[in-house]
N, C-alpha and C positions, 0 to 999 in steps of 0.2 A: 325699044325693040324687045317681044318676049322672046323670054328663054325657051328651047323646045327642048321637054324632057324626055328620057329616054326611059326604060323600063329601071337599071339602075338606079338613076335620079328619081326615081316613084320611090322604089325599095327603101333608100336613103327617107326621105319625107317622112315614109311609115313610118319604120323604125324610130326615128328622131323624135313623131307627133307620139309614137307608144310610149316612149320613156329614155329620153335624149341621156339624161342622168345614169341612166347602166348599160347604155347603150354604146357598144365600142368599136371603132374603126374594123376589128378583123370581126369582130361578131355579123357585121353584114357584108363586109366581103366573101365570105366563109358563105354564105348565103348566098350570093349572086356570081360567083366563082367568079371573084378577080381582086386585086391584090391591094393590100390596107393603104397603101399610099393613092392609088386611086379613089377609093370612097373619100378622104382627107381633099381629095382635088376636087372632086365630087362637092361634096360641102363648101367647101373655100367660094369655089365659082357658083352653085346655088344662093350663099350670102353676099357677094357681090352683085349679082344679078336681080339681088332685091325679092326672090322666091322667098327667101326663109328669113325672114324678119328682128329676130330672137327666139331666146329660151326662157320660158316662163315658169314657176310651181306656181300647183295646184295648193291653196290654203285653206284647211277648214278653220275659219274664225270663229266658230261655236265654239270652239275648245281653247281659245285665248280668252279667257276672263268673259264670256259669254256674249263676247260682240256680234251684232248681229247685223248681216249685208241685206242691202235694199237696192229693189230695180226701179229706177224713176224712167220713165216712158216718159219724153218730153217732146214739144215744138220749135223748133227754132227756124226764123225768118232760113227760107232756101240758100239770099245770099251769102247771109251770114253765117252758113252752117260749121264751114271750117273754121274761119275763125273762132264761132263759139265753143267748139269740139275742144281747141287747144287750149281756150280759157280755163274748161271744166275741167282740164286734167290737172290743173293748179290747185283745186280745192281741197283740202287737208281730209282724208277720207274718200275719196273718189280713188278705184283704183281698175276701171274698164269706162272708153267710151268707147260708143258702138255709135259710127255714122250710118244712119241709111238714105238710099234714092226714094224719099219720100217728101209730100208736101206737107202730110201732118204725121204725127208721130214717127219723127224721123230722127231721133236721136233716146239712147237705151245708155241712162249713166248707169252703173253700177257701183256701190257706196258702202263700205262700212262704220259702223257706228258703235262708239261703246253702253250707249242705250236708246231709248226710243228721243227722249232730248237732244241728243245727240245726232242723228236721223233728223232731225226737223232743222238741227244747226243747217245742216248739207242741204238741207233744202230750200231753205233762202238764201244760200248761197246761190245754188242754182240760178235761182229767179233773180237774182239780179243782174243777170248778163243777157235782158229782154229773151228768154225762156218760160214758154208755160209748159205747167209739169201737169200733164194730161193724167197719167195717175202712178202708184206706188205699190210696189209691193215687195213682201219681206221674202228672201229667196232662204227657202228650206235645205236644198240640195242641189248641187250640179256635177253633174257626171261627161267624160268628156271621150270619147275614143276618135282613133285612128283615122283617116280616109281609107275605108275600104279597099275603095280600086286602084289604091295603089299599093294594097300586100297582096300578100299569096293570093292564090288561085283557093286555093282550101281553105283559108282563113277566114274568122266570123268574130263578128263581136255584138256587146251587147249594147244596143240602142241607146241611146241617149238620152237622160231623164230630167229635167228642171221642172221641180214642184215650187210653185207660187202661193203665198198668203196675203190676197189682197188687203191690205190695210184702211182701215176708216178713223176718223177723226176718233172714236171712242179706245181704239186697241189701245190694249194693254198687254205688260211683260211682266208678271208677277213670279216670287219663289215662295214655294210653302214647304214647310217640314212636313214629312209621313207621320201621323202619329202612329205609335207601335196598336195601337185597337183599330185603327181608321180600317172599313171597308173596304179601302183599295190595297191593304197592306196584303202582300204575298199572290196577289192578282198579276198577269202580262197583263199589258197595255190594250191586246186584242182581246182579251178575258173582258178586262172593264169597259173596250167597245162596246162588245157582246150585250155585256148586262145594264148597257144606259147608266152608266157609271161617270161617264165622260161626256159633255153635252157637245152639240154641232158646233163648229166654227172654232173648237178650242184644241191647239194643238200642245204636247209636251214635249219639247225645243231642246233638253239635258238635262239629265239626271247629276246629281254628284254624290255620291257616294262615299264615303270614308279618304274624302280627299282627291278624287279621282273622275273626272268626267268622264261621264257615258254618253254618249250619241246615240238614242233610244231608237227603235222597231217595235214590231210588233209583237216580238217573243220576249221582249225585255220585259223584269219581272218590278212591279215595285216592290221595296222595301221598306223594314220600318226605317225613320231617320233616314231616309234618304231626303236629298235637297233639289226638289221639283221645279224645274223655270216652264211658265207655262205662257204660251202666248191665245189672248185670246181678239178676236178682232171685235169684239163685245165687250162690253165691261162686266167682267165675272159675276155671276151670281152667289150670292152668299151661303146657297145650297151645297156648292159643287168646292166651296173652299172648306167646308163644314166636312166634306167627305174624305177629306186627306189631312185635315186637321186633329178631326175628331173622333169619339169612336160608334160606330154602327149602331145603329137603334136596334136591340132583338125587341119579340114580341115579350 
């Protein structure tokens, strides 16, 4: 039987998908003018009724010892899909399966790994539970908001973004030190776009810095001695390691 929600039961959801974590019973009663013990009942019978599922965080694994999550886009026989769904959430490292109503690519594991051997463990895992893994790719960032229609009337957010790096049998995850003369020393990230400093296909995944992980942009500046993880889905060129290694050729 579903549940049929009312404008409260939206309000509730929202709040909850914004940030269930600081989010408090009079905070959205206070908001839909009615009283903290309702929104409490409010929830209770949303969790019963099978609406809201759990409470999950959000984890950047970049910043754990530079683990790095992958999306496998796979096949799994239609019958078997559920069963194989709950196989794969067995796999040490697997921490999202995504069922879809599809006949091919109808299954999205999502996987962390403590490096790219590590990613390839997961992925014969996969395959052995009659899974073909249509393809892979290294997830950069995910960002995640609210259901709209069910906040405010006035309320806006901002879209929601997953950057992909599709992966080939050659990618590689390399760290280089800056050397303090290198070309890219005192440059942003978007500086050394600009000036073909950084070749196609090669992204820089964290910075570390005096003990300290950065999760780079485009205003991020290199430094000297900073400690670069670079993902390339190429196997780097000895050019472009020469550039952060060593120092500038003047005339």
């Amino acid at each position: 039987m579903d549940y049929r929600l009312d404008e409260i039961d939206k309000r509730v959801i929202y709040r909850l998908m914004e940030d269930a974590r600081n989010t408090s019973a009079p905070d959205i009663a206070e908001e839909v003018n009615v009283s903290s013990g309702t929104i409490l009942n409010r929830i209770r019978q949303l969790e019963e009724y099978g609406v809201i599922t759990g409470y999950h965080i959000n984890v950047n694994f970049e910043r754990v010892d530079k683990r790095l999550t992958n999306l496998f886009v796979c096949t799994a026989p239609v019958a078997e899909r559920p069963n194989v769904t709950t196989k794969l959430t067995q796999i040490p490292g697997v921490t999202n399966v995504r069922e879809l109503m599809a006949g091919k690519r109808n299954l999205h594991v999502v996987a962390v790994g403590t490096d790219m051997d590590d990613i390839a463990r997961i992925a014969r895992a996969i395959s052995t539970f009659d899974v073909e893994i249509e393809s892979e790719n290294l997830l950069q960032q995910e960002l995640t908001e609210p259901y709209a229609p069910f906040g405010p009337e006035n309320g806006t957010g901002n879209r929601s973004l997953t950057d992909f790096i599709s992966l080939a049998g050659s990618a590689q995850v390399v760290e280089i030190t800056v050397d303090g003369s290198s070309s890219l020393a005192g440059l942003s990230l978007e500086e050394a776009n600009d000036e073909g400093l950084l070749e196609d296909g090669v992204l820089i995944i964290a910075i570390e810095r005096d003990g300290t992980m950065i999760t780079p942009d485009g205003d991020t500046c290199i430094e000297a001695d900073d400690v670069i993880t670079l993902f390339s889905q190429e196997e780097l060129s000895a050019d472009l390691v020469d550039r952060f290694s060593q120092p500038s050729l003047t005339e």
